[in-house]
RODO-2510 file (C-alpha; in nm, 4 decimals, decimal comma):
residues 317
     n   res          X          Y          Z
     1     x     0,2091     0,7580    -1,8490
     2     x     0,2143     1,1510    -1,7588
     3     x     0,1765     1,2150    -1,4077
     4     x    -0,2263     1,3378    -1,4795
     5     x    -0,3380     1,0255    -1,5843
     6     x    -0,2161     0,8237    -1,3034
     7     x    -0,3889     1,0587    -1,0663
     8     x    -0,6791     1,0710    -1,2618
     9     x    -0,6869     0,6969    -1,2086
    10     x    -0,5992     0,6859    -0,8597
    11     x    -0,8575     0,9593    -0,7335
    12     x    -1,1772     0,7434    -0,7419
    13     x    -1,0641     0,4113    -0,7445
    14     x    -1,2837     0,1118    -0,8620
    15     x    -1,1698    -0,1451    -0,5889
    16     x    -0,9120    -0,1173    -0,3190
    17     x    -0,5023     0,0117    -0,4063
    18     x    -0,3525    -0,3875    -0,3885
    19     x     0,0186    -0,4260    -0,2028
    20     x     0,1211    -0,7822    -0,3634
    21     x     0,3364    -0,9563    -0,1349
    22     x     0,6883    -1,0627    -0,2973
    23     x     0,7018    -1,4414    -0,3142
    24     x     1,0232    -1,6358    -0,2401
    25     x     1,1035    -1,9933    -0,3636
    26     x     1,2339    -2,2753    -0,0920
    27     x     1,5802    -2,1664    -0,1258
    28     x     1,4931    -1,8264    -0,0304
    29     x     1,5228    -1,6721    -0,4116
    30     x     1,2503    -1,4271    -0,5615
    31     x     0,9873    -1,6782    -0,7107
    32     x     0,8815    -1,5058    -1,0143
    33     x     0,6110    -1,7715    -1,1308
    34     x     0,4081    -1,7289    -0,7979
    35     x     0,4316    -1,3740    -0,8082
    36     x     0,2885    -1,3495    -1,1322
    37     x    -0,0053    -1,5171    -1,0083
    38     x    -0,0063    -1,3284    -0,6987
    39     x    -0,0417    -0,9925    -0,9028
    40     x    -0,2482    -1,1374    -1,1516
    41     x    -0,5166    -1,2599    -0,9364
    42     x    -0,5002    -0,9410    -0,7389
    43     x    -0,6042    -0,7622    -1,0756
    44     x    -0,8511    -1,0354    -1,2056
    45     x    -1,0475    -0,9815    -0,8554
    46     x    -1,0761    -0,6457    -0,9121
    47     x    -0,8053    -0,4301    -0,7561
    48     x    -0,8106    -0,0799    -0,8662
    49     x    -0,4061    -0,0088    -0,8953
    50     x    -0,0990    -0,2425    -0,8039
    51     x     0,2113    -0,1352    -0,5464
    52     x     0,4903    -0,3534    -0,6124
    53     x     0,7650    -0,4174    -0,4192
    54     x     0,6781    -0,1670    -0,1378
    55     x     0,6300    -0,2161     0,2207
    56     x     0,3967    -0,5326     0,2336
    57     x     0,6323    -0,6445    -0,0631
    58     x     0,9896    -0,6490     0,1466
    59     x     1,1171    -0,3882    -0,0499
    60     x     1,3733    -0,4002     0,1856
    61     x     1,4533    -0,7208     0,1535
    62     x     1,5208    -0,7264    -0,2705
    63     x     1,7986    -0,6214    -0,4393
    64     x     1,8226    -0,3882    -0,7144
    65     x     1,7839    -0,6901    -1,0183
    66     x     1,5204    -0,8595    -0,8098
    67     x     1,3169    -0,5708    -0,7863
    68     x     1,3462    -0,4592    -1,1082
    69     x     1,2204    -0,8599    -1,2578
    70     x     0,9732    -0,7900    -0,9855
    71     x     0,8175    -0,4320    -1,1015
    72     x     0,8596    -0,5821    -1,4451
    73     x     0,6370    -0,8739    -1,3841
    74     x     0,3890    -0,6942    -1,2412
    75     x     0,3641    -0,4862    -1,5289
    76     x     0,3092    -0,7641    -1,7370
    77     x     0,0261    -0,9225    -1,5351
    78     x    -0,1176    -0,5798    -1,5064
    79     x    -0,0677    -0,5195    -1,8711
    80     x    -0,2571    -0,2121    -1,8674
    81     x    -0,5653    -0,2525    -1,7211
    82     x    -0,4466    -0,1046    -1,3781
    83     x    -0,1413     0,1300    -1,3038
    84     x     0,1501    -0,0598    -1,1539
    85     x     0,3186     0,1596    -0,8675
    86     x     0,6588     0,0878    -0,7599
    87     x     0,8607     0,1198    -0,4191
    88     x     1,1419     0,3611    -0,4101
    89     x     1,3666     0,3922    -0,1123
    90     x     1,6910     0,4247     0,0783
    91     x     1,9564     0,7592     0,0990
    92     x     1,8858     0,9677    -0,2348
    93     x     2,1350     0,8053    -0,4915
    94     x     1,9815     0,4730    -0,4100
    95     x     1,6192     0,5922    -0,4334
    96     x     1,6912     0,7377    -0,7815
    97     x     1,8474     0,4280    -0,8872
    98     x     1,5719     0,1865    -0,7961
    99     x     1,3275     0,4889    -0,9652
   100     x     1,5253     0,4548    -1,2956
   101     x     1,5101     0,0406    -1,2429
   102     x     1,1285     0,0979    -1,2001
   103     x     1,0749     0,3388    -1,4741
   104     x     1,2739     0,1018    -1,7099
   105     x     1,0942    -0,1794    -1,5652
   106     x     0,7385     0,0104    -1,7396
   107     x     0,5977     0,1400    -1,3953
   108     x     0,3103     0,3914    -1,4143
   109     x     0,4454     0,5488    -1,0946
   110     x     0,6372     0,5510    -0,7379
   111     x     0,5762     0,5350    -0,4296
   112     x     0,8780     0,7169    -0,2202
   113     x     0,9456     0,5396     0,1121
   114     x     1,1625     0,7376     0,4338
   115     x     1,5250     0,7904     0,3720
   116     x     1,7464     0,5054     0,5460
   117     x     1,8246     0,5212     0,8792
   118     x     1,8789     0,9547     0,9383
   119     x     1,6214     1,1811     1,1367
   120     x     1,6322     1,4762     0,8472
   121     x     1,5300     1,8702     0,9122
   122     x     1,2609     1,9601     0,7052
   123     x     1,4605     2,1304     0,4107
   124     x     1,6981     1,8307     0,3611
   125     x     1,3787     1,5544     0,3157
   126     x     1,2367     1,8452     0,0521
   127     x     1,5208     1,8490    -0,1226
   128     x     1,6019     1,4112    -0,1043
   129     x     1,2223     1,4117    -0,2585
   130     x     1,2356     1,6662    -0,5096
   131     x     1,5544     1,4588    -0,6452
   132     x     1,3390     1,1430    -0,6618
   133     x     1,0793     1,3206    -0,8636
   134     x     1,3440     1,5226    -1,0985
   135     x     1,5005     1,1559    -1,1758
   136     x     1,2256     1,0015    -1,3624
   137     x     0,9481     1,1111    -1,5351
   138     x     0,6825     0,8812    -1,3236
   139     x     0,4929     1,0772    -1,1061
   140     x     0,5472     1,0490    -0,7208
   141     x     0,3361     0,9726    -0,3612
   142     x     0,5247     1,0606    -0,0757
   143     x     0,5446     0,8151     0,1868
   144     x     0,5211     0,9504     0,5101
   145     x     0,5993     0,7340     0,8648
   146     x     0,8656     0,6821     1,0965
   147     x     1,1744     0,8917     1,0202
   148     x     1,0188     1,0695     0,7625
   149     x     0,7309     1,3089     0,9544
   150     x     0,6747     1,6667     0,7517
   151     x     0,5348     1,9614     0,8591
   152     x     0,2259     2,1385     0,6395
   153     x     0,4350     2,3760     0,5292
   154     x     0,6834     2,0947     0,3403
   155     x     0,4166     1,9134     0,2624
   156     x     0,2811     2,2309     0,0533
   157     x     0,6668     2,2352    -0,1184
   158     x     0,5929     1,9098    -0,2086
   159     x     0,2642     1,9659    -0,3719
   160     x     0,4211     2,2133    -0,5360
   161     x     0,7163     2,0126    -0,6917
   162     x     0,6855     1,8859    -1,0769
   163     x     0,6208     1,5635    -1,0256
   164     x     0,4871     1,4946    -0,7377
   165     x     0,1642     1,3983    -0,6820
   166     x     0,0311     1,2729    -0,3711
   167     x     0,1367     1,1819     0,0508
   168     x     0,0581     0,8172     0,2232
   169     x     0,0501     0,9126     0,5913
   170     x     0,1861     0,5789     0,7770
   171     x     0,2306     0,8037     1,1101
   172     x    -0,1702     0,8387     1,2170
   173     x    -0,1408     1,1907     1,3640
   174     x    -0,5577     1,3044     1,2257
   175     x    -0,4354     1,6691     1,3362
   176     x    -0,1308     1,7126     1,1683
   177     x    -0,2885     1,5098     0,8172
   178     x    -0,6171     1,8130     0,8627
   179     x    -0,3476     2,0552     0,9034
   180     x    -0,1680     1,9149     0,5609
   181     x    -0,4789     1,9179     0,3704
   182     x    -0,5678     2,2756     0,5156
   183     x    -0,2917     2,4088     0,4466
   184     x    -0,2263     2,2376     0,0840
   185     x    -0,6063     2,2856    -0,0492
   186     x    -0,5130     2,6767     0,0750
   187     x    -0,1840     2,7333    -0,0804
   188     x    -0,1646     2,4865    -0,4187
   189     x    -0,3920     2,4763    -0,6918
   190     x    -0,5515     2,1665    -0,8368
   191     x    -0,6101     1,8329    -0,6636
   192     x    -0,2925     1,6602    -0,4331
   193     x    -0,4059     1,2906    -0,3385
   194     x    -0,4108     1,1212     0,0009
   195     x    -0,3796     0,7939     0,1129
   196     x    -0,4194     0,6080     0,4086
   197     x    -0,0834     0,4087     0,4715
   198     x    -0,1279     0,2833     0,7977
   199     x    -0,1133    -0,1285     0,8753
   200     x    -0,4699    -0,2557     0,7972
   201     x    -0,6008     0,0754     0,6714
   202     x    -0,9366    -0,0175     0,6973
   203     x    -0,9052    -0,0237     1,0436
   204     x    -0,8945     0,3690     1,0669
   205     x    -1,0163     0,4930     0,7519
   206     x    -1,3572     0,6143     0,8830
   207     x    -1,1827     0,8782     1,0331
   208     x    -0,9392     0,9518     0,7676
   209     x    -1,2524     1,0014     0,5537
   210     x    -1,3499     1,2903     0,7883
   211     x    -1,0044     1,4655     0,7124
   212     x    -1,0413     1,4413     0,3582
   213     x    -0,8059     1,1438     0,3171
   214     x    -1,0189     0,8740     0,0988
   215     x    -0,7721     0,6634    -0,0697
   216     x    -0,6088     0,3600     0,1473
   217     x    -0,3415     0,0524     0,0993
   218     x    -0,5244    -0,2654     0,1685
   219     x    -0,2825    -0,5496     0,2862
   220     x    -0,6025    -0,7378     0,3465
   221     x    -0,7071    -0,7816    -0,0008
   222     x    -0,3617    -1,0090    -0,0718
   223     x    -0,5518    -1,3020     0,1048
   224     x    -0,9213    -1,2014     0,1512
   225     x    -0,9944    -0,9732    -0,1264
   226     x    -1,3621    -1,0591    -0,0836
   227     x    -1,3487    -0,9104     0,2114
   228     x    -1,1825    -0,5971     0,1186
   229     x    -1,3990    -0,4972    -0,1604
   230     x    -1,7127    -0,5679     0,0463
   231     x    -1,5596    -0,3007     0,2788
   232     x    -1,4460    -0,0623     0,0314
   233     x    -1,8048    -0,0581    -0,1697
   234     x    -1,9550     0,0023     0,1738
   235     x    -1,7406     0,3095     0,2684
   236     x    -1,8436     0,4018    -0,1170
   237     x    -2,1353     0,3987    -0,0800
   238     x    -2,2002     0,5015     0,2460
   239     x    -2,3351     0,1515     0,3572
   240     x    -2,2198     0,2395     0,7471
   241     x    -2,3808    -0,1004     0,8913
   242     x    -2,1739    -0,3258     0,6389
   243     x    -1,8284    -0,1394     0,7494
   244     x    -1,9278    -0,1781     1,0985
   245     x    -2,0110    -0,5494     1,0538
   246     x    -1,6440    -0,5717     0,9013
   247     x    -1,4914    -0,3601     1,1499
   248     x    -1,6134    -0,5571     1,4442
   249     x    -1,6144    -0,8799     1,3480
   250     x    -1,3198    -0,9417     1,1309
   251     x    -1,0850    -0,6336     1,0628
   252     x    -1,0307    -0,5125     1,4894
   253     x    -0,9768    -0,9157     1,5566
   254     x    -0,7132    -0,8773     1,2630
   255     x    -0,5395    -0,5871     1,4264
   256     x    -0,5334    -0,6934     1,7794
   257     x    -0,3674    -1,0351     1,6522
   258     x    -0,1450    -0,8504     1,4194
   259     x    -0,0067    -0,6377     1,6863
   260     x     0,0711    -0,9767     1,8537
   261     x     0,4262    -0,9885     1,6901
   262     x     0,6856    -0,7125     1,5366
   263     x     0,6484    -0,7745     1,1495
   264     x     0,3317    -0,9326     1,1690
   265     x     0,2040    -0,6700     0,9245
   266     x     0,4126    -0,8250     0,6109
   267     x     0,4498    -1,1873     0,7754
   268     x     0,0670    -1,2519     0,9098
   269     x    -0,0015    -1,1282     0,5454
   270     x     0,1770    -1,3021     0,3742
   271     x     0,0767    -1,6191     0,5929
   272     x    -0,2495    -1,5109     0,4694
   273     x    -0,2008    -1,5643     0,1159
   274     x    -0,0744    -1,9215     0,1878
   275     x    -0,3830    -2,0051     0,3906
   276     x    -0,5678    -1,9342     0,0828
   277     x    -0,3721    -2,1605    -0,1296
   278     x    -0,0789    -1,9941    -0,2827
   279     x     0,2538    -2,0574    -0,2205
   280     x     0,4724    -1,7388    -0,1567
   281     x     0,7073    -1,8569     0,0628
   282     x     0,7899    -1,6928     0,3855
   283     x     0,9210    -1,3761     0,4848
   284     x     1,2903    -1,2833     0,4390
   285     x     1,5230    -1,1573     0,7611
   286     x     1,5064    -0,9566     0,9373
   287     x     1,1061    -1,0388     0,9710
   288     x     1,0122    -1,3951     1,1219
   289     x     0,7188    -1,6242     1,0258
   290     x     0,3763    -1,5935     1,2754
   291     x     0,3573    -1,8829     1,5304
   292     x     0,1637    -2,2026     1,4266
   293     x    -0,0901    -2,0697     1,6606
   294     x    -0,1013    -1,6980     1,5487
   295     x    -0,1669    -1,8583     1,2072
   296     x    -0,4454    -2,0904     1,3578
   297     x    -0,6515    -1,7452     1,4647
   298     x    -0,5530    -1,5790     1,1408
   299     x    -0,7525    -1,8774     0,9549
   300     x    -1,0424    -1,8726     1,1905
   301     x    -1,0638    -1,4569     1,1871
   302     x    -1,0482    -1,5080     0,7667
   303     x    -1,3326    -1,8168     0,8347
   304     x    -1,5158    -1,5443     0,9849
   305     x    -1,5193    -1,2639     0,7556
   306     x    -1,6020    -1,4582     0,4860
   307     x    -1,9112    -1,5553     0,7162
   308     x    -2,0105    -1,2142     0,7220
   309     x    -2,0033    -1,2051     0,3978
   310     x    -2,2945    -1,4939     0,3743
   311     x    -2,4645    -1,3108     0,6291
   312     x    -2,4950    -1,0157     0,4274
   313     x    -2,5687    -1,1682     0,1271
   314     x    -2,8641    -1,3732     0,3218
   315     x    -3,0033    -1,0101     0,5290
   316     x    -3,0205    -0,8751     0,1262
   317     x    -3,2579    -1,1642    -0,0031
***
């Protein structure tokens, strides 16, 4: 896939961008079978493009052959219908490496996660992401969060790089993302995408919408994807009473519990997909598993967004 088409595909998406979880087996091993199923449900209900093996899906936690049979399997279970983005990541010779692993693995894309560990001037994390791009030739969205914070003007270098196609903001600074787009719809021709990339996206995206940023990640829609597409048709379509609904009732109870425990944003999802009946095993270290009682509100906040759900269905008849 040339870098045009996945854009193409990514700017007006048909259901939310899906972040599988990665599912692990008893002993703690990558359990391929279950994350088939994982991705493949994901896709059957309707997601609109598949991240594999990025934040939600440890990409920390895998090594290089277990994220390759991981991108690989998702491919499969995508097999074509949606693009399959993979998670890229670490200093720059390991970043290219696992972009080679998930262009040989058949991945439509990457997504290009912070450098390990060092605070970078602007010029060195232009250069570290303009050698991820030059590697492969799967086009490239720029993570940006934590150690990896760019100024307009970089952000315009990017745009402006072969390759690369889009920025996930993870930080939440509205300012500095208007700047971005200011400055990048000023100085680049054509169309650079934007994403959403904070935990529970859904949570903020009314206002990202006002910035110009209309594309988010939805953890939620690993274990309530009901619930996520009712929310993303409603922001389509400019339903603003069925996005409140969902805002107040089920996704700021989610957020408030999430921020209940470092992690929770990989582990209370991930509990999530167990609640609703598959098996994916818990999170690796250095994350930790919710509390039995953490997961005891998680089920009854899920209980009531699919009531929500009902009630909307019953106001509509």
């Amino acid at each position: 896939m040339t870098p045009a088409p996945l854009a193409a595909r990514l700017r007006v998406p048909s259901g939310p961008l899906f972040f599988p979880v990665t599912a692990f087996g008893p002993d703690g091993s990558v359990d391929l079978d279950a994350y088939r199923a994982h991705v493949r449900r994901g896709v059957e209900a309707g997601a609109a493009a598949v991240f594999a093996c990025c934040g939600t899906g440890e990409f920390h936690a895998l090594a290089p052959e277990e994220f390759a049979a991981c991108v690989r399997a998702a491919v499969g279970e995508a097999d074509g219908r949606v693009p399959v983005v993979a998670g890229a990541g670490y200093g720059t010779a390991l970043a290219v490496r696992y972009a080679r692993l998930a262009h040989e693995a058949g991945a439509d894309g990457l997504l290009a996660m912070p450098p390990y560990l060092v605070v970078a001037g602007q010029e060195g994390l232009l250069r570290h992401y303009r050698e991820v791009a030059a590697a492969t030739p799967l086009p490239v969205i720029v993570y940006q969060r934590d150690n990896a914070v760019f100024t307009p003007e970089t952000v315009v270098g990017l745009a402006r790089t072969e390759g690369i196609i889009g920025l996930k903001d993870g930080l939440g600074d509205l300012d500095l993302m208007q700047r971005i787009v200011s400055a990048v719809r000023t100085e680049v021709p054509g169309d650079f995408l934007y994403f959403n990339g904070l935990p529970t996206a859904e949570q903020t995206q009314l206002a990202y919408h006002g910035v110009g940023v209309t594309l988010y990640s939805s953890a939620v829609f690993c274990f309530a994807p009901e619930i996520a597409l009712a929310f993303h048709r409603a922001l389509a379509t400019g339903d603003e009473a069925t996005a409140h609904r969902l805002l107040d009732g089920f996704y700021r109870p989610f957020v408030e519990l999430r921020a209940q425990g470092r992690g929770y944003a990989v582990s209370l999802v991930k509990a999530g997909v167990r609640l609703r009946g598959l098996d994916v095993g818990e999170v690796r270290p250095p994350l930790h598993e919710p509390s039995e009682d953490h997961v005891k509100q998680l089920a009854q906040i899920v209980e009531r967004g699919y009531a929500l759900l009902d009630e909307d269905t019953t106001e509509d008849k």
